[in-house]
N, C-alpha and C positions, 0 to 999 in steps of 0.2 A: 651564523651564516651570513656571508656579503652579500648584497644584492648582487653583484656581480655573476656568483652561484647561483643563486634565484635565477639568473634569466639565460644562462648558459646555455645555446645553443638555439636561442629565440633569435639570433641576428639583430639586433636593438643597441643602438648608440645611446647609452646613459651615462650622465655624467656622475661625479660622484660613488664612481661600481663599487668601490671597496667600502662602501658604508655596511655598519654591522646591521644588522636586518633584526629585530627580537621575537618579530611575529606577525603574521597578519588577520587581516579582518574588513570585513565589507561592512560592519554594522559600527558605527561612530561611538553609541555608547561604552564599546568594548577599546576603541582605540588608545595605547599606552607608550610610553614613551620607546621611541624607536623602533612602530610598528609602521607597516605600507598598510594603507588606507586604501582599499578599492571600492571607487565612486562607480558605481555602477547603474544600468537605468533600470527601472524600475516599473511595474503595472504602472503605478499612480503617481509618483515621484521619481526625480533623475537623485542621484547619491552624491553628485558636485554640490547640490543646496546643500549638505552636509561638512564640505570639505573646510569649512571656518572653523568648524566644532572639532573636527580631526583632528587638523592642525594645534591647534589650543590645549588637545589634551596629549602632542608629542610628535603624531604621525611625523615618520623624516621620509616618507615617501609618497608619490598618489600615485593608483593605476586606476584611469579614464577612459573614455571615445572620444575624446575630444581636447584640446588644447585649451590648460589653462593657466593662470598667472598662480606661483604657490614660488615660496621661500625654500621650498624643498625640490628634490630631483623630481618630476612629472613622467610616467611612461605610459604613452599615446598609443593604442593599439586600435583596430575598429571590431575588435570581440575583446574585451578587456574578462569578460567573463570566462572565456575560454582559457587564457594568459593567467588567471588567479588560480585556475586549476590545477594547472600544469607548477606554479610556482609554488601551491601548498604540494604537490607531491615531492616535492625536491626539499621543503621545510620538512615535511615530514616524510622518511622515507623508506619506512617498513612499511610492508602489506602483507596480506597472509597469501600464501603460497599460490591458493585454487581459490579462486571468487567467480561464483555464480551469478550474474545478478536478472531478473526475471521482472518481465515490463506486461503489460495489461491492463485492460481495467477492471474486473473485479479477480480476485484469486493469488493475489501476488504474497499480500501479509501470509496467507497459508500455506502458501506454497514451500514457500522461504521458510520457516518454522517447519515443516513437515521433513524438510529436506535438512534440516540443523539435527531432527529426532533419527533419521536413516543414519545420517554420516555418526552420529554419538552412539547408538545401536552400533556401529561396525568400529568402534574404539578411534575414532578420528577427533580432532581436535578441534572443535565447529562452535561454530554462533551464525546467527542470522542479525541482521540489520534492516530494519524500516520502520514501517506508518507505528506499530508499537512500542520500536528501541531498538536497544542491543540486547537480546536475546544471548545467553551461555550458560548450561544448564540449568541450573532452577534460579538463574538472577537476570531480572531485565530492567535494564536502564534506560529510560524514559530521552525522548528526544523531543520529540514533537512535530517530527516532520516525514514524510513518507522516504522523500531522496533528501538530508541535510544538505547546508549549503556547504562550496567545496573544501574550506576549510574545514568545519565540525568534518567534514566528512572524511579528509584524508588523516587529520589527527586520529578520529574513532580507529580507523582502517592501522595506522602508526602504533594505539595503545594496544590492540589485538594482538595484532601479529607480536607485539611485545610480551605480552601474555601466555606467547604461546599457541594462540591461535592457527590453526593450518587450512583450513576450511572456511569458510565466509558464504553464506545465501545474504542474497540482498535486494532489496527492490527498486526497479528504474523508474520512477516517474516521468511521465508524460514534461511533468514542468521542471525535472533535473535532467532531463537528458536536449530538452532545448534550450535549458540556460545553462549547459556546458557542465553540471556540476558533478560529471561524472567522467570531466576528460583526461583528468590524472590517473586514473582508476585501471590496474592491471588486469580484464581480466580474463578469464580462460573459455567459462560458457555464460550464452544470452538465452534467454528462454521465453515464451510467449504462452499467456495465457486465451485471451479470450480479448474482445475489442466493439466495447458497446456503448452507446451515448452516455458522457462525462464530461465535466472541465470543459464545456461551450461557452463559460464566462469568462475562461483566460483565451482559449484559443479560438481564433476568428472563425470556423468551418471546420467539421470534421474531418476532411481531408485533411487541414494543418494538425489534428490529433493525433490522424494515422501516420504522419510522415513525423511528427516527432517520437512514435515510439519505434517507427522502424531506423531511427538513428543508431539503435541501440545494435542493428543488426549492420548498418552502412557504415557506421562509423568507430562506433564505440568498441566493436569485437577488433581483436586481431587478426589478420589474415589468414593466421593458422587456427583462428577459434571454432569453437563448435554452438551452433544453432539447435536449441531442440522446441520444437514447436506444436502447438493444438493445432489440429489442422481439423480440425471440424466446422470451423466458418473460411467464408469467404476471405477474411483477411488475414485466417491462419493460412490459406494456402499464397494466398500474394506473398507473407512477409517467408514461405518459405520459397518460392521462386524466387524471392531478391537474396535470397541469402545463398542461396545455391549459385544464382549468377556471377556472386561476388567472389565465388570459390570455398563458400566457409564448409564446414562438414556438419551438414544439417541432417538431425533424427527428428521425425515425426513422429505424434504419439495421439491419439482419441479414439473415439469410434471408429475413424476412418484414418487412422493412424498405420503408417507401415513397419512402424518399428515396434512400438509398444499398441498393441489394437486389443482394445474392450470388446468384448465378447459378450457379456450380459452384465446387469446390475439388479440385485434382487432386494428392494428393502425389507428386513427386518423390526423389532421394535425401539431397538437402541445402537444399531447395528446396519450392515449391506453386505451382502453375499456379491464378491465379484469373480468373476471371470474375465479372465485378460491372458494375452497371447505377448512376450517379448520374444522376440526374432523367432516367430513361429512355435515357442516351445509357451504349451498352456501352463494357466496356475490358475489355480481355483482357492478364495480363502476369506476370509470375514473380515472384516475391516470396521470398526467402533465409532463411524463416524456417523453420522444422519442429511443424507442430502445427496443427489447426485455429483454436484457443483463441486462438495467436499471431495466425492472419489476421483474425480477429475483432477483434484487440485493433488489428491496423495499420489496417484499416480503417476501426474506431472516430474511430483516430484523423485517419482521411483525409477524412470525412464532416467534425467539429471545423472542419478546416482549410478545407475547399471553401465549406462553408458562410458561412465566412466572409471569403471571396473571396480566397484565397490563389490563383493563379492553377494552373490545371488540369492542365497540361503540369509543372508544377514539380513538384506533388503526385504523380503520376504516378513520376515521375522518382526520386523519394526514394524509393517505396516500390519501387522496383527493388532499388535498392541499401540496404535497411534493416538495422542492425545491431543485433541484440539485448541483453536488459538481462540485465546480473550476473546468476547464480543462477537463471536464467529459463530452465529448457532449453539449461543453458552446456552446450555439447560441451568437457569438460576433457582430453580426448586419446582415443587410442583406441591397440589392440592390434597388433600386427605385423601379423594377420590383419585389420583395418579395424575391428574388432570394439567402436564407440562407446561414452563411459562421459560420461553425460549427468549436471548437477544441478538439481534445480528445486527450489522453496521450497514446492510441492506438501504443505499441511499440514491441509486439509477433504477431508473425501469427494468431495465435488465437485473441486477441484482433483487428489486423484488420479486419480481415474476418468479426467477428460481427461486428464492426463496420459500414461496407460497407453495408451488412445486416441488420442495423439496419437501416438507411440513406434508401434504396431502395424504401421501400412501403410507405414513407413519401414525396417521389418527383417524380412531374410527368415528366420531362427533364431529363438532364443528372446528373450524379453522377459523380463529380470531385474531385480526390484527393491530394494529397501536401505531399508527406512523406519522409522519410530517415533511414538510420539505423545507432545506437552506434558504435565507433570508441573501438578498446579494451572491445570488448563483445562478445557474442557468435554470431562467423560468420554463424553458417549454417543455421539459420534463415534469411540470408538476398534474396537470392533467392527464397526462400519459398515464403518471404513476395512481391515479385515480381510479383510472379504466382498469388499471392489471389488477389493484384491492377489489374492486369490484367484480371484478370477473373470477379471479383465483378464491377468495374469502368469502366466507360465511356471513359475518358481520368485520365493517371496519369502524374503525374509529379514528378521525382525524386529528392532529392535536397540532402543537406547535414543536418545533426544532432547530435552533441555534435561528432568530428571523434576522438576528443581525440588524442594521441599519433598515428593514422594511417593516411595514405595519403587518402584525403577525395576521391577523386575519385577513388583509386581502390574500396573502399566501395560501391562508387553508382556502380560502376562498377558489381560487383558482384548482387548487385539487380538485373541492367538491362539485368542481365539472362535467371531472371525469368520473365521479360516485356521487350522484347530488342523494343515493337514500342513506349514507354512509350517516354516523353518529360525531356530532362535534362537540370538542372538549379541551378547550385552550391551553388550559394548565396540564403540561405533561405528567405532572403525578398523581392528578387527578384521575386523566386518562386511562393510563396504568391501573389505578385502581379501579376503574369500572368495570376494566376490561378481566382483571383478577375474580370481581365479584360474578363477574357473568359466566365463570367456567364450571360445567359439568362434567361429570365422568364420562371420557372418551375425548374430549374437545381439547384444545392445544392454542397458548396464547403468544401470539409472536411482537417483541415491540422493536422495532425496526428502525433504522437511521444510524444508533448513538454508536453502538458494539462497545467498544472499549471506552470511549471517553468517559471524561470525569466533569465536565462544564457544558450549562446552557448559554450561549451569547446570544445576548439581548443588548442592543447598542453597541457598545464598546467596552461593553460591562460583561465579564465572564463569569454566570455564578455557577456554584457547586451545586453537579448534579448526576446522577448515574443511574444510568435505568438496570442493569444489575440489582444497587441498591433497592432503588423504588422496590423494582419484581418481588425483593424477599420481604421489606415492609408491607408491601401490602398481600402476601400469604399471611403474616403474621399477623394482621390483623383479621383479615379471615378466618383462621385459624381459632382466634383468639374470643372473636364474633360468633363462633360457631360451639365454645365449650359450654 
C-alpha cells in the first residue's frame, strides 16, 4: 500500500505519496525497513526522542505533533494519534461485520465474554477482545492490554474477520478511547457498564474519566448506532441522555432499566435465581454465576444480544448454562470442609465492595479476604479500600500487589488506615496461605486484586506469580498437613 492510500481523504500534502508503505508501528523497537513510525506523546516520554532509532532501523516515514527535521517524508498533524488509527484501518481493512464494543469501569472483560458465549449458543461466529485477549471458543490469545494500541488493534480486528469472524464483543478503555485507539474501528453497538473511581493516576479528575468513556457514545458510535446502557447510576442515566440527544437508539437495561428490568435476584449456593422482565414479557431462570455484579454483567450482555435480534429462546438458553471469565470470582478449589477459596481482579473500591457483597449471602461462616493495592497508581483509593475490607469482612489480611517503583509497605501502610485491626503479611503467598490455613467449614476465602494475571512487579522487574496458583498450593498443602 502507498502512503498515498494511507492518508486518502485526510486532505494532507505529502510529499513523496507513492512511497510503498510495509507497515506501521508507534513502538521503535518494532520499526522495519519501509514502516511509518508514529512519534507519538506519551504519559512520560514524547516518541520524537525515539525517531533516530526509527529511522536507523528503515522508518521511510514519521507521523508527529509537531515539525521535525527527518530524511524521510514527515506528516504533521495536531492528533497524530487519531491519524494512526484511521491509517491502520485502511493497512488493514477487514473487520468483522457487528462489533460491540462496551466501556466502564468494572464489568467489561465479563461482559464481553458473556456476550461471545450467547452469540456462540445461537451458531454465530464470535470472539471477544480485551484486558484477557482474543477470546474464540476454547482459544484465547493473550495481548496484554485491555484496549491494544491502534495498530495491534486493527490487524487483531483484520485477522478475525479473516477467520471468519462475524461478531466481535470488545472492551473500550477509558485510556483507548482518549488516545484515539479506537477511531478506525467500525462499530455498530456501545454499551456501558457501571462508572466508579479508577485510572485517577492517568486522568487529571474524574470528570476527565467520565468524558473519556462517554467518547465512546459522542464520538466513536455511528450516527445510526445503538447505545445500550446500565442505568442504575447516575452516570448510567447522563451517558444515556447524551446518547439519546445525539440521536443514537438507546436500550436501557438494570433494575431500573426500561428495556431489560430485573425483577429479583435470589442467591443460591453456586448459582442466582433471576427474574427479569425484556420489553415487559417476564423470564424466570438460574444462572451459574455467584455475585450480583455477575448477573448484571450476563444480563448486560443478554439485552446487547436481544436487542439485536438474536433469537429469545437461544439467549435464554446460554444464560443457563453460562461459564465464567478467568480471574472473575474463579472458585480455585476449596477445603475438605467445602470451605471456597475464590479470586477476583477486584482492584477499586467499588469493585471490592461488591465483591465482599457478592461473597456474603453465599457463606454461611466467615468472609475472608487477601488484598493489596498498585504501587504508582492512584493512592486515594487505598484507605477507602481499607474501610470497605473492614467493614464488608470478617478478617482481612493486607499484603502487597504489583508496588511497582514505591516502597511496598508505605502502600499497606496507607490501607491499614482504613482497617488498622486488619492482619499484615507482605509476602503475597504467604498471605494466601494464612488466609487458606485459617478457613473453617461455612467460611469463604477471597484473594483480590491479581484475577487473571500471571506477574508481581516489584520495580521494573516482573516476576512470576498467580494467585490461582498460590490458592491451590496452598489447599495442597493443607490438605497434605491435615493427612
Amino acid at each position: 500500500m502507498t502512503l498515498d492510500e494511507l492518508l486518502r481523504g485526510e486532505d494532507l500534502a505529502i510529499g513523496n505519496a507513492d512511497l510503498v508503505v510495509r507497515g506501521l508501528t508507534l513502538d521503535s523497537r518494532k520499526v522495519e525497513p519501509g514502516f511509518v513510525f508514529a512519534a507519538l506523546p506519551g504519559v512520560k516520554v514524547h516518541g520524537r526522542d525515539f525517531i533516530p532509532k526509527a529511522l536507523a532501523a528503515g522508518a521511510s516515514a514519521i507521523l508527529t505533533d509537531a515539525p521535525v527535521e527527518a530524511p524521510v517524508p514527515v506528516i504533521t498533524v495536531p492528533e497524530p494519534a487519531a491519524l494512526l488509527a484511521r491509517m491502520a484501518a485502511r493497512f488493514y481493512p477487514r473487520q468483522p461485520e457487528h462489533i460491540v464494543a462496551i466501556t466502564g469501569t468494572n464489568g467489561k472483560s465479563s461482559t464481553v465474554e458473556f456476550l461471545r458465549q450467547i452469540w456462540a449458543g445461537a451458531g454465530l461466529e464470535a470472539a471477544c477482545l480485551g484486558t484477557l485477549g482474543v477470546t474464540r471458543g476454547n482459544t484465547v490469545e493473550v495481548t496484554g492490554y485491555t484496549t491494544p494500541d491502534a495498530v495491534a488493534l486493527q490487524a487483531a480486528l483484520d485477522r478475525l474477520a479473516g477467520e471468519g469472524v462475524t461478531h466481535l464483543g470488545m472492551e473500550a478503555s477509558s485510556h483507548g478511547l482518549k488516545q484515539h485507539r479506537m477511531d478506525g474501528v467500525r462499530l455498530s453497538v456501545g454499551a456501558f457498564t457501571n462508572l466508579t473511581q479508577d485510572h485517577l493516576d492517568y486522568h487529571p479528575d474524574f470528570a476527565d474519566y467520565y468524558a473519556s468513556k462517554l467518547k465512546l457514545f459522542t464520538e466513536r458510535l455511528p450516527a445510526n448506532g445503538r447505545a445500550v446502557i446500565n442505568v442504575d447510576s447516575e452516570w448510567g442515566g447522563k451517558m444515556a441522555e447524551t446518547a439519546r440527544a445525539r440521536g443514537l437508539d438507546v436500550l436501557t437495561m438494570g433494575w431500573r432499566g426500561a428495556d431489560l428490568t430485573i425483577r429479583e435476584i435470589t442467591p443460591r449456593p453456586a448459582s442466582q435465581s433471576v427474574v427479569f422482565a425484556w420489553r415487559g414479557r417476564e423470564h424466570a431462570l438460574d444462572i451459574p454465576l455467584v455475585g450480583e455484579f455477575q448477573i448484571l454483567n450476563a444480563l448486560g450482555a443478554a439485552a446487547i444480544a436481544l436487542a439485536d435480534g438474536v433469537d429469545e429462546a437461544s439467549v435464554l438458553a446460554t444464560l443457563k448454562t453460562l461459564t465464567g471469565v478467568r480471574g472473575r470470582l474463579e472458585k480455585v478449589g476449596e477445603t475438605a470442609e467445602a470451605a471456597p477459596v475464590l479470586v477476583d481482579y477486584a482492584h477499586t473500591p467499588d469493585g471490592l465492595d461488591k465483591l465482599l457483597r457478592a461473597a456474603r449471602p453465599h457463606t454461611r461462616g466467615r468472609v475472608i479476604v487477601v488484598f493489596g493495592c498498585g504501587g504508582d497508581r492512584d493512592a486515594s483509593k487505598r484507605a477507602k479500600m481499607g474501610v470497605i475490607a473492614a467493614n464488608q469482612a470478617d478478617h482481612v489480611i493486607i499484603t502487597d500487589d504489583n508496588p511497582r517503583s514505591e516502597h511496598p509497605a508505605l502502600i499497606r501502610k496507607a490501607i491499614l488506615k482504613g482497617c488498622p485491626g486488619a492482619e499484615e503479611i507482605a509476602d503475597r503467598a504467604q498471605a494466601i496461605r494464612r488466609g487458606v490455613t485459617m478457613l473453617r467449614a461455612g467460611d469463604c476465602l477471597l484473594i483480590a486484586g491479581k484475577g487473571h494475571e500471571t506477574g508481581q512487579t516489584v520495580g521494573d522487574v516482573v516476576h512470576p506469580f498467580d494467585d490461582r496458583e498460590q490458592g491451590r498450593v496452598a489447599l495442597a498443602e493443607r490438605e497434605a498437613a491435615n493427612v
